[in-house]
MARZASE-221924 format. One record per residue (C-alpha): x, y, z; residue in one letter. Coordinates in Angstrom, 2 decimals, m for minus. Layout:
residues N
east:north:up:resn
X:Y:Z:A
...
//
This chain:
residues 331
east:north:up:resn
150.38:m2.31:m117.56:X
148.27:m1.02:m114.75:X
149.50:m2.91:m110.88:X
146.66:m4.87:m109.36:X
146.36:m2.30:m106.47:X
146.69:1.04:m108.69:X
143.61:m0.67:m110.54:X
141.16:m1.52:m107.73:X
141.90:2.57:m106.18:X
141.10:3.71:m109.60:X
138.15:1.33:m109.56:X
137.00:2.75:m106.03:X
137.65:5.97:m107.56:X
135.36:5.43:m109.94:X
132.46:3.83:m108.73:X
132.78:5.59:m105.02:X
130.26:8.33:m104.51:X
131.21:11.68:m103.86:X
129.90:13.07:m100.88:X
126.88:15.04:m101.14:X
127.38:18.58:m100.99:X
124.55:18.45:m98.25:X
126.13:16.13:m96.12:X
129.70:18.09:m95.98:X
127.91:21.42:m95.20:X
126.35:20.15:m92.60:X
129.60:18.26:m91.01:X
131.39:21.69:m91.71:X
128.69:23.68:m89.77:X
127.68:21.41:m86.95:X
130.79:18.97:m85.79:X
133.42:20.84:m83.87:X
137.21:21.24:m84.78:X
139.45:19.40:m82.88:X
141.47:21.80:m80.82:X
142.01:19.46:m77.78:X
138.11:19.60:m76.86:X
136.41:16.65:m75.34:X
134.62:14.52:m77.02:X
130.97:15.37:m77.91:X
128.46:13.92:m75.71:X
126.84:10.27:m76.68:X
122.92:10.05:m77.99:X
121.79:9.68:m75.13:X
122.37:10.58:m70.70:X
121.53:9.61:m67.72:X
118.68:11.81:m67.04:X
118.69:11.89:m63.33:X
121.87:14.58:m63.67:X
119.16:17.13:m64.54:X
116.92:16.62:m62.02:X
114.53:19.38:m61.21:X
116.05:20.43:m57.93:X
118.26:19.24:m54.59:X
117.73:20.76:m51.05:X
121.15:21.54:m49.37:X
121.29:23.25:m46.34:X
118.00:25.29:m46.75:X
119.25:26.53:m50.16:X
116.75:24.57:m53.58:X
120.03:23.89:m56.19:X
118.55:23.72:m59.96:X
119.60:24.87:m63.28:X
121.79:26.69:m64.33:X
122.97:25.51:m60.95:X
124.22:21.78:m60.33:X
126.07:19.69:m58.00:X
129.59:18.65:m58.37:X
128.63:14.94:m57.87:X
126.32:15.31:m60.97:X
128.99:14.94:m63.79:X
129.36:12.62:m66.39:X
132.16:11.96:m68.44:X
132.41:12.73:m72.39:X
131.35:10.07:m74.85:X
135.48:8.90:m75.55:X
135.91:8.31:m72.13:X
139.01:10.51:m71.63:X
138.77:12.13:m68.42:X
136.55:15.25:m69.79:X
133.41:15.81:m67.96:X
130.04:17.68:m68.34:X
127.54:19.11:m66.68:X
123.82:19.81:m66.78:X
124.27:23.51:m65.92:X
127.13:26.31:m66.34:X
130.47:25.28:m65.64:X
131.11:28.03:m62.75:X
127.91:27.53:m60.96:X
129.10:24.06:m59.59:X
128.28:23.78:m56.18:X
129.03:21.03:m53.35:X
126.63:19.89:m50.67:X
129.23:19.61:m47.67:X
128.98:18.82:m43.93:X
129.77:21.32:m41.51:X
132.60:19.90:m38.76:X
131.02:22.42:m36.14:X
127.10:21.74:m36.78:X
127.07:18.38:m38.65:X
124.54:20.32:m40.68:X
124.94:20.31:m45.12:X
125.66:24.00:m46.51:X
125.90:24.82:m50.05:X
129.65:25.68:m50.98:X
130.40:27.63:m54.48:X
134.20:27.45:m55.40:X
135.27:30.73:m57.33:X
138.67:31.67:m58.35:X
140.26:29.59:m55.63:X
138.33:30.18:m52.67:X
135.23:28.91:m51.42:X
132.33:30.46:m50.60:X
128.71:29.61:m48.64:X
125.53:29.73:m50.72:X
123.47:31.68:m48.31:X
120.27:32.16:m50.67:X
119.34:31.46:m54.77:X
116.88:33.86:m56.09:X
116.00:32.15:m59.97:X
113.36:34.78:m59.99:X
115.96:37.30:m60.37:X
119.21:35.21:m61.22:X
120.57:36.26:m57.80:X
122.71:34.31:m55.88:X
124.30:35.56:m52.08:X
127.49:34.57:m51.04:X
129.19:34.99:m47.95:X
133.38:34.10:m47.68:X
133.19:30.51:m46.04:X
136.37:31.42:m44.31:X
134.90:34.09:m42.00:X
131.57:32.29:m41.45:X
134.03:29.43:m39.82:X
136.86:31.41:m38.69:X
138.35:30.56:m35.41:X
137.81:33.90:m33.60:X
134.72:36.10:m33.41:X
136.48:38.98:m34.86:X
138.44:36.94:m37.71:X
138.98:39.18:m40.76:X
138.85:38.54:m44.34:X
142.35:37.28:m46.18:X
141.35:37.71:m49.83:X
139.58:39.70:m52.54:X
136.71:38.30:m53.90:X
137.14:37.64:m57.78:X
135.38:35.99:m60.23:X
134.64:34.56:m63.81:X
133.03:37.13:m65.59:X
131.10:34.57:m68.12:X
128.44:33.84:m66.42:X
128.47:36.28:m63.23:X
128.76:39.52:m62.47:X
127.80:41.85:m59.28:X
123.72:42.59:m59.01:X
123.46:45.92:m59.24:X
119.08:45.99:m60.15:X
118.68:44.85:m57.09:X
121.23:45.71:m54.84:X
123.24:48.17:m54.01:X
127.26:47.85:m53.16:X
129.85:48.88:m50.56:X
133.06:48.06:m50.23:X
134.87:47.36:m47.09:X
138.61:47.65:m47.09:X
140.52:45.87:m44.38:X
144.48:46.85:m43.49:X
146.14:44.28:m41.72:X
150.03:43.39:m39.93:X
150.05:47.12:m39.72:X
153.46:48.68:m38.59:X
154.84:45.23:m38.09:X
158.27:45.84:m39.25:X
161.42:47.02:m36.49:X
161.16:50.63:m35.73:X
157.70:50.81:m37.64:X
155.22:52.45:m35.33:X
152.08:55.11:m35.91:X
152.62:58.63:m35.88:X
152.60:60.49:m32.65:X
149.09:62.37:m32.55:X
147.69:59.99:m35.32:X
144.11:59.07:m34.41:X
143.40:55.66:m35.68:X
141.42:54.86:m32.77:X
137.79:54.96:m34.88:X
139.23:52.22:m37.89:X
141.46:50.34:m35.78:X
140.01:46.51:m35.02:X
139.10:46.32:m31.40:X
136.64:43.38:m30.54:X
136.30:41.02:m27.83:X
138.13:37.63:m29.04:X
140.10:39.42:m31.46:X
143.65:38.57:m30.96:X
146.24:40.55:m28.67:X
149.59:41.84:m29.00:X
149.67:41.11:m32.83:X
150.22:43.64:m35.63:X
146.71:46.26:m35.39:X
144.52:45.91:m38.38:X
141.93:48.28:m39.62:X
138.81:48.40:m41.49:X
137.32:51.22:m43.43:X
134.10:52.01:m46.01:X
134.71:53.51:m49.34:X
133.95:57.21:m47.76:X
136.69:56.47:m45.40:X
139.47:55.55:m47.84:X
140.15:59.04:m48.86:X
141.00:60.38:m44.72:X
144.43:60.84:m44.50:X
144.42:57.61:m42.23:X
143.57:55.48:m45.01:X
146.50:56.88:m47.22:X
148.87:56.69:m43.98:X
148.18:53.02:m43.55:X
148.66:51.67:m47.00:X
151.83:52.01:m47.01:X
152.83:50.79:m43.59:X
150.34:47.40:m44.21:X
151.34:43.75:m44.72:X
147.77:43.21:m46.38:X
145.08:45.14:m48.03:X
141.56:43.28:m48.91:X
138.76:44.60:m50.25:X
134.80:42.85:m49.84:X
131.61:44.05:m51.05:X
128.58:43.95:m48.68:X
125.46:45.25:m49.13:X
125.15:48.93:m48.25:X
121.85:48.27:m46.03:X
123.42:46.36:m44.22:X
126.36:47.92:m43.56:X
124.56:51.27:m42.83:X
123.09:49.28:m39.95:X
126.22:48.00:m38.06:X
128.84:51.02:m39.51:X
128.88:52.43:m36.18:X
130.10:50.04:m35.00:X
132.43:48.40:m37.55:X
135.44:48.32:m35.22:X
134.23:46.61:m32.67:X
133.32:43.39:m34.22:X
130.26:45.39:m36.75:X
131.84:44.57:m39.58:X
131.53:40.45:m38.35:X
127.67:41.43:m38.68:X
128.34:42.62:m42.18:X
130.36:40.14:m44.07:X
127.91:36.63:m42.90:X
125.41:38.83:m44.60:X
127.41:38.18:m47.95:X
127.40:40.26:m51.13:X
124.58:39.21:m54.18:X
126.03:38.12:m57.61:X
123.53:37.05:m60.35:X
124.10:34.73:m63.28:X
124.16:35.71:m66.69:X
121.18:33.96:m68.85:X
122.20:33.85:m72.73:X
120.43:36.35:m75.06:X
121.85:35.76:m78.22:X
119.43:33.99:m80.37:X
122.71:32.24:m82.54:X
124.24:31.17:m79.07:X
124.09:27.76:m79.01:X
122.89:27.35:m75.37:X
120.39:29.94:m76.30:X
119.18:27.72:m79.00:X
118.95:24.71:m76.47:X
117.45:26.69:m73.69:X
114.99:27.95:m75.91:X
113.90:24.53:m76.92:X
113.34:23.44:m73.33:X
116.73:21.36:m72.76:X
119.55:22.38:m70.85:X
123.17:23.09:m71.92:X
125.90:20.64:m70.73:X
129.33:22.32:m70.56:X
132.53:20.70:m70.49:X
135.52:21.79:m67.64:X
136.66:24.40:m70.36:X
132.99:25.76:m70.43:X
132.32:24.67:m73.89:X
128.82:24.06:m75.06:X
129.02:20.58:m75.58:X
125.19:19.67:m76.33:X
121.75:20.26:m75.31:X
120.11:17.98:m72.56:X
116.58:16.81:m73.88:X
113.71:15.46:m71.77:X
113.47:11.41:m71.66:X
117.57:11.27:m71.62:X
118.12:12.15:m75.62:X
120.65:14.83:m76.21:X
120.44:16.87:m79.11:X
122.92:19.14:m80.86:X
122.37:22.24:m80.96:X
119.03:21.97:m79.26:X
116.02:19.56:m78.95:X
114.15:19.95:m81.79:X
115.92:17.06:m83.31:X
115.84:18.19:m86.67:X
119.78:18.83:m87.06:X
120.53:14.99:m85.40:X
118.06:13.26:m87.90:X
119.41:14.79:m90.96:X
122.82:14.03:m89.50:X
122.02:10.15:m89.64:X
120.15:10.01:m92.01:X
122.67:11.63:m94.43:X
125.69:9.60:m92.77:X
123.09:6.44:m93.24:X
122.71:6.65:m97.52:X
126.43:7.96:m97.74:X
127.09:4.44:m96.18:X
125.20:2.39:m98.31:X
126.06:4.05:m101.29:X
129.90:3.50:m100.16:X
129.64:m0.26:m99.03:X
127.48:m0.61:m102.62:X
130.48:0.85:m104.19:X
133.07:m1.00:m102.36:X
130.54:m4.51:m103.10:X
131.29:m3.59:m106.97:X
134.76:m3.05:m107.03:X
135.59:m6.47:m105.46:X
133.83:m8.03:m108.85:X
136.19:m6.11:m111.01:X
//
């Protein structure tokens, strides 16, 4: 004889509705697979995360483009945020100690850099290292490469064009380590007023430069060897005078990056963009939903269609299953 509990599954079984096919294509297509992602975003946000734009320092901050107090944490609450905007173009709105004046800061690949303009006519942003534009002394050099994200920017070449500046420094610092007699470094060596004495010399050279048998001398007798883009008008303006504090001139000029706008048309952001919302991103710069006008967010984008179906579907599946469940109990 059948057990009490073996006959109410097999009555659940049997009065339980499948799924509709509908419904599980849908939930296959459109909710994520867990891999360790955040949660997906709730209904609705706060809608003042995407507001049109923020003044900071001179500089108008909009989308893609946000600032790093306007995040919002996932619907389960677990310590994942989002943003209204692309994960790498967070920038903060801080106080200079000097001035007491805001400037836009963009932190890439570990170091921070100063928003000096945002061009969203072009998708061009200039940069300029934040460490040099506040260094202590008027000839302070540049201590790192400048590296990046690829995802969503890369160097502006349609509108600019590029130079590299390559800077040797704690040259010949090591005992008995000392430039060859009747080697003229005199025209790359770093010579400015305020520049500090007595130290290791450092040197600075443009792209044509590198290949002088100077530049192949000194890279092996150098602590440090950075390389910065600038912008080659610029540079052809001070490069007479590089040494002697030009290249100062140069670098708060900054180099131009621009931002990478999705094209693809099954992109999800894409999808969203194109529907007038704006994509929220999570820290791992997954698309985690589309940012509707009025503070509704819809999945993939705002047309709404996808979301409606979704309920509704998940709505009658219910029914049907607590109708099901309702009949069982009578057996």
């Amino acid at each position: 004889m059948m057990s009490p509990p073996r006959l109410l599954a097999t009555a659940m079984a049997t009065h339980l509705p499948r799924l509709p096919f509908l419904l599980f294509v849908f939930l296959a297509v459109h909710v994520p697979a867990s891999h360790g992602d955040p949660a997906p975003l709730p209904t609705t946000y706060e809608a003042s995360m995407c507001s049109n734009s923020v003044m900071c320092g001179g500089v108008n901050i909009t989308y893609p483009f946000y600032l790093s107090n306007e995040t919002r944490e996932t619907a389960d609450y677990s310590g994942y945020y989002y943003s209204c905007g692309y994960t790498d173009l967070e920038i903060s709105c801080k106080v200079d100690g000097r001035t007491g004046t805001p400037v836009p800061v963009i932190h890439l690949d570990g170091y921070n850099y100063t928003v000096l303009n945002i061009s969203y006519n072009s998708s061009t942003i200039v940069l300029a290292d934040s460490d040099v534009l506040s260094g202590p002394a008027p000839c302070h050099e540049p201590r790192h490469n400048v590296t990046f994200d690829y995802k969503w920017l890369q160097y502006n070449t349609s509108n600019y064009d590029y130079e590299n500046l390559t800077f040797f420094s704690g040259c010949y610092s090591k005992p008995g380590d000392s430039v060859p007699p009747g080697f003229n470094t005199t025209n790359f060596q770093i010579n400015c007023s305020g520049s500090p004495q007595g130290g290791p010399p450092s040197f600075v050279f443009t792209d044509e430069e590198l290949g002088t048998d100077q530049a192949h001398e000194l890279a092996s007798h150098c602590d440090e060897n950075v390389i910065v883009p600038v912008q080659r008008d610029v540079l052809i303006k001070y490069e007479y005078m590089l040494a002697m504090g030009g290249y100062v001139d140069v670098l708060e000029m900054g180099f131009a990056l621009e931002w990478n706008r999705v094209t693809e048309a099954t992109d999800q952001c894409y999808r969203c963009e194109g529907s007038g919302g704006r994509c929220a991103y999570g820290q791992s710069k997954a698309f985690l939903g589309c940012l509707c006008s009025g503070g509704k967010v819809g999945n993939p984008d705002c047309k709404g269609k996808s979301s409606v179906l979704l309920s509704y579907l998940a709505f009658q599946y219910h029914v049907a299953f607590s109708s099901s469940l309702a009949s069982c109990h009578l057996l």
